[in-house]
N, C-alpha and C positions, 0 to 999 in steps of 0.2 A: 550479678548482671542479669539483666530481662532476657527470658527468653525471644520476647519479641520487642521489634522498636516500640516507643511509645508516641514518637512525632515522625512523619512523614519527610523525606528527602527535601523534598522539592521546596524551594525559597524562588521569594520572590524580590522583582527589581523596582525601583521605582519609573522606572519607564515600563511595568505592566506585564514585563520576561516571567514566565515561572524557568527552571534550570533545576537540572541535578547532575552530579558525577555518577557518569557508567564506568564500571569494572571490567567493558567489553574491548578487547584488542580488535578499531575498525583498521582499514585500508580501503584507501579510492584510486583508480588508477585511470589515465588519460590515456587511451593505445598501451602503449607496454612501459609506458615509467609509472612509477609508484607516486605519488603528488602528498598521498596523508599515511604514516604508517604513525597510528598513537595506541596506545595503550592508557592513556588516561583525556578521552573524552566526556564533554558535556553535552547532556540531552537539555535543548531549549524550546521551550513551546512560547510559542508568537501570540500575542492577545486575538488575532482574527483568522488564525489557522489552529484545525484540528488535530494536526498531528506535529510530532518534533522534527526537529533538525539538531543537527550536531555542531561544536562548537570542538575547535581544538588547538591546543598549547601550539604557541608559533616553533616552538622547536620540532614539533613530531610533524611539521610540513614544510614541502618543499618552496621555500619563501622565495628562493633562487629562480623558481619559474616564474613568480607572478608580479605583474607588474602595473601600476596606479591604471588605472580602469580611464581609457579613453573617453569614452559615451557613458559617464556612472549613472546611476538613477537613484540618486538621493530620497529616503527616507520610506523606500521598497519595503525595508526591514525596520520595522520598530524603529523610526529615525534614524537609520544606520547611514552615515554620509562617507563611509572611506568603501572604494568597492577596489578591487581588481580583476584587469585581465588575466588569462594565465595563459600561458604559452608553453608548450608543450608536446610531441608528438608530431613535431612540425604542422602542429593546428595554433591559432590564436582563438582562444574562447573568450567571448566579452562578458562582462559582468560575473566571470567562474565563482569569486568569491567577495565576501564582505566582514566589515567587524560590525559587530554590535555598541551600541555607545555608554550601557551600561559599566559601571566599574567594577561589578561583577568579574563580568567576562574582559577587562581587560586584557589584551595578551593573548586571546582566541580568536582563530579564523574559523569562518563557517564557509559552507561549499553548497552549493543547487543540487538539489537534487532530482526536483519536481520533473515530470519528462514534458510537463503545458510549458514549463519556463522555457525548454529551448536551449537550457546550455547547462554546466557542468561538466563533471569528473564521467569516463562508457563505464566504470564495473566499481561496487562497493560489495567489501567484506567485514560482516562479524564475525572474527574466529577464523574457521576456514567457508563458511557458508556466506555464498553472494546472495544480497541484500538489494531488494528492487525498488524503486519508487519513492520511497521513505525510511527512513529510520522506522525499528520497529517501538513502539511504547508499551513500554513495561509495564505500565497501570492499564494493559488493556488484554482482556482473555480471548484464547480461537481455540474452543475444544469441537475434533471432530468425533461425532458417537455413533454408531451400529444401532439400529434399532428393529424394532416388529414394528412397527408403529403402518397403517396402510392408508398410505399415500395417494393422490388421484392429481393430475395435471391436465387440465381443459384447454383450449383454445379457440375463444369464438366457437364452442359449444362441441368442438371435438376431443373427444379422450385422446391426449397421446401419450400419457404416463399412467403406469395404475403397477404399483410394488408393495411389497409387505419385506421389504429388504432395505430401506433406506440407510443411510449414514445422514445425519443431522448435525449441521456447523452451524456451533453457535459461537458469535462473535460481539465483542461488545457494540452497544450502537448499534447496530441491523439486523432487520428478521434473520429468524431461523433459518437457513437455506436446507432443502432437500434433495441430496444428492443420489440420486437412483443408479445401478447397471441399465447398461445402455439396453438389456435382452429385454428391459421392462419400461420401455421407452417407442416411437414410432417415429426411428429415425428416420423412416424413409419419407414421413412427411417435411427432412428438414433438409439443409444444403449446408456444406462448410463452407466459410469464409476464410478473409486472408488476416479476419480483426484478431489482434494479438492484444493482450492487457498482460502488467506484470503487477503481483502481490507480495509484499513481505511476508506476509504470514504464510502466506499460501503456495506461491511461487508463480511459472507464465500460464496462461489461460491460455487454452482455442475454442474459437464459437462456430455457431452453424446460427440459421436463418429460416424461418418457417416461408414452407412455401406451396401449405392447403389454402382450403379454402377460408376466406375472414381475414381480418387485417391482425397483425401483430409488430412487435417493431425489430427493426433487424437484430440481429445477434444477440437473439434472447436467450439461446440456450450454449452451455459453456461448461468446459471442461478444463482439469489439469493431468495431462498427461504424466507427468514427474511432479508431483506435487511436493512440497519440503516436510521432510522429516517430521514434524511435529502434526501435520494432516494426512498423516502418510492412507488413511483408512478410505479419504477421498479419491483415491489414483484412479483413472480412468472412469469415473463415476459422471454421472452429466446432471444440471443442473437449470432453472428456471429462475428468471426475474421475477421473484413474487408480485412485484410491483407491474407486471404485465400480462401474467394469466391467474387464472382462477386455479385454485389448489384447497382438495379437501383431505383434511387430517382426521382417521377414525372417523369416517362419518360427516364430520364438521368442515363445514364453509369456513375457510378464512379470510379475512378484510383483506383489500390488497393494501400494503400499506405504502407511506408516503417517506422516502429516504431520499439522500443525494442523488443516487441515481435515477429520480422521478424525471424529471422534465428533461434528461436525454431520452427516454425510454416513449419514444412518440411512433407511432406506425407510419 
């Protein structure tokens, strides 16, 4: 037997699905009933989204709550045409859940998770750890690292960062971020706000707001109070949108660069 596999998990559908079985015990829950408790879920990646969603055996869900989707929106998902409501918690959520039309996944319900969409399951669990915004993807690394490395953060041409103590999260897909102690930071040039973000890898965000002088764009700077176990080196650490100030590593200017979070990031 190989020590290691020789072909990858993941298969694909001919309507465009890639899909693998997870090993991971989820649970999603609507207020205080349990809607999905499986232990043998599927991770599905959509031809025009980045990340997965879960697919799961009709038996390890509460089918008893959901019921043929008033208002459906046909073909949301990979031409997925059957959707449901779910009713639950004495809430009715519209469009909660869909099937895929793959024959694949016959037999599997999937659930919203996205928080733009507006609807779903309030709380998702791997294991015993609640799971925010998305399923997490296995094919993708969040190391956070300690370093010496001396760090410098600009703003329209003011120093408010300068550390030789960073932690550095590198995550697939987007720059480096550089996570500084607050004592090497000028927070008093910033303000906290009320904007909350939630992360899989990472867990909930709080930001602040710069408010010297020069433009920058709101809630550029950002923290995880309780960060999840796996970033645990980030905890109370604060952080900068590369993509909206200037930041020099050892010496060296870095490009600002151009990710999803570009074109919200406007002053």
């Amino acid at each position: 037997m190989p020590l290691f596999p020789t072909e990858r998990s993941v298969r694909t559908t001919p309507e465009g699905l890639l899909w693998e079985p997870s090993e991971r015990w989820v649970r999603g829950r609507k207020g205080d009933v349990t809607v999905v408790d499986s232990r043998h879920p599927v991770l599905v990646w959509e031809p025009d989204l980045p990340v997965p969603c879960y697919a799961f055996p009709r038996a390890e869900v509460r089918t008893d709550l959901l019921r043929p989707a008033k208002n459906p929106t046909p073909g949301k998902h990979t031409g997925s045409q059957i959707f449901y409501d779910l009713e639950a918690d004495a809430e009715l959520v519209e469009n909660a859940a869909w099937t895929f039309p793959a024959a694949d996944l016959a037999g599997h319900i999937s659930f919203e998770w996205f928080l733009r969409w507006g609807t779903g399951l309030d709380h998702w669990y791997e294991e015993e750890e609640e799971i925010f915004v998305h399923p997490r993807d296995p094919h993708k690394r969040v190391d956070a690292m300690p370093s010496s490395r001396h760090v410098q953060v600009e703003i329209a041409g003011t120093l408010v960062a300068d550390t030789h103590r960073p932690v550095l999260l590198f995550e697939t897909g987007l720059p480096t971020r550089y996570y500084m102690p607050r004592e090497d930071v000028r927070l008093d040039l910033f303000e906290p706000t009320d904007h909350r973000t939630g992360c899989p890898y990472k867990g909930r965000a709080q930001y602040w707001t710069w408010r010297g002088e020069g433009e920058a764009p709101r809630n550029v700077l950002w923290s995880y109070a309780e960060p999840l176990p796996a970033v645990s080196p980030i905890k109370g650490l604060v952080a900068f949108y590369n993509e909206a100030v200037d930041i020099t590593v050892d010496g060296e200017g870095l490009a600002r660069p151009v990710t999803p979070f570009t074109a919200s990031l406007k002053p």
